[in-house]
C-alpha positions as CSV (number, residue, x, y, z in Angstrom):
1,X,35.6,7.0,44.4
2,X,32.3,7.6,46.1
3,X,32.6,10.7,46.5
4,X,33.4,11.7,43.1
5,X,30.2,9.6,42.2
6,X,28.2,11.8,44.5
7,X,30.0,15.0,42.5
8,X,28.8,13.6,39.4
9,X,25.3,13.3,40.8
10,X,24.9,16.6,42.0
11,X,26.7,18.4,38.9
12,X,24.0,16.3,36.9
13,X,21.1,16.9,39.3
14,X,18.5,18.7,37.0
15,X,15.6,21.2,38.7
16,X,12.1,19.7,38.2
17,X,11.0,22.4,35.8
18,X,14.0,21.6,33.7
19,X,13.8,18.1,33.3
20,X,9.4,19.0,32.4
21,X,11.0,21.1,29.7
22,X,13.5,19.0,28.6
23,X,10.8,15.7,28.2
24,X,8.5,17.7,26.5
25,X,10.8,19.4,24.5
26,X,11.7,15.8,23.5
27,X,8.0,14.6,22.8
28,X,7.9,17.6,20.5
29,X,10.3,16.0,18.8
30,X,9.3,12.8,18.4
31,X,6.3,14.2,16.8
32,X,7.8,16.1,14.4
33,X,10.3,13.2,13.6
34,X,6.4,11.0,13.2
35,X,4.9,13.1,11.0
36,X,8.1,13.8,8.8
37,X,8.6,9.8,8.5
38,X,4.9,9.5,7.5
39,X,5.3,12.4,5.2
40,X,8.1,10.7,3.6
41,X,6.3,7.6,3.7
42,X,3.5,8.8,1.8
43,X,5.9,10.8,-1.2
44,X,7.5,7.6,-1.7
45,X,5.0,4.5,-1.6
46,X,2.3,4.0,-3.8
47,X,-1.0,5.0,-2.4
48,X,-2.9,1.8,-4.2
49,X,-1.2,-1.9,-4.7
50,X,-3.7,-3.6,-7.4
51,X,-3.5,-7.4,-5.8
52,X,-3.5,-10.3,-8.5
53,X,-7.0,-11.6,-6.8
54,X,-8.7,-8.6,-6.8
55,X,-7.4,-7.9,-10.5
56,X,-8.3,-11.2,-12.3
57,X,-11.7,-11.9,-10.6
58,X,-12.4,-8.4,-11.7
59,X,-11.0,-8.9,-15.3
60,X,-13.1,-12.6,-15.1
61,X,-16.7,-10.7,-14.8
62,X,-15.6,-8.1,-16.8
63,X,-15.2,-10.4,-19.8
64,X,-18.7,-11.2,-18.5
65,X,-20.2,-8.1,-19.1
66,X,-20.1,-7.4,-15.2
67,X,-18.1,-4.5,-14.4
68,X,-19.2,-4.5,-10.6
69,X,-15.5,-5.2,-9.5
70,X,-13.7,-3.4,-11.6
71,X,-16.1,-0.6,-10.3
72,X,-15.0,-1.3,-7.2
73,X,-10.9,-1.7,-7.1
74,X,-11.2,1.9,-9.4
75,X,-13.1,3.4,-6.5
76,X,-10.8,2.2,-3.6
77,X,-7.9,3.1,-5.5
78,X,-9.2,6.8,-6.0
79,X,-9.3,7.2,-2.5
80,X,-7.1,8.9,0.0
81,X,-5.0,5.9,2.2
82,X,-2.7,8.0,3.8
83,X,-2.1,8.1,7.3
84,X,-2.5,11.2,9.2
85,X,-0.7,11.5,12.9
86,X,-2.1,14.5,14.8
C-alpha cells in the first residue's frame, strides 16, 4: 500500500515550471470568468434603481416649484455605474 502511494506521488509529481504555468494559466481564467460574470451582470441589471425616498422627497419640492432633486436623481441616473475589473 505504501508503496503504491509513493507511485502515485511520483506519477503526479509536476516540474516547477509546470505547475507556474498551470497556476497562471488558471488565474487567467479566473479573470476572464470575472469580467464575463460582470459583463453579464451589467446586460442584465438595471444600471439605476429610482428608491421611494429619493423619488417622493423629489416629487414633494417639485410640487414646490423646486426641482433641485429631481435635478439630481436625473443626473445620477445618467451616469455610468458599471463596474469595471481590469
Amino acid at each position: 500500500m505504501e508503496r503504491r502511494a509513493r507511485e502515485l506521488h511520483a506519477e503526479t509529481a509536476e516540474d516547477p515550471d509546470d505547475q507556474a504555468a498551470e497556476t497562471a494559466a488558471a488565474e487567467a481564467a479566473v479573470a476572464a470568468a470575472a469580467r464575463q460574470r460582470v459583463q453579464t451582470m451589467n446586460a442584465a441589471n438595471p444600471r439605476f434603481i429610482l428608491r421611494q425616498h429619493i423619488a417622493a422627497r423629489a416629487i414633494e419640492r417639485a410640487e414646490a416649484s423646486d426641482f433641485t432633486e429631481l435635478r439630481r436623481a436625473a443626473a445620477w441616473a445618467s451616469r455610468d455605474h458599471h463596474v469595471t475589473i481590469s
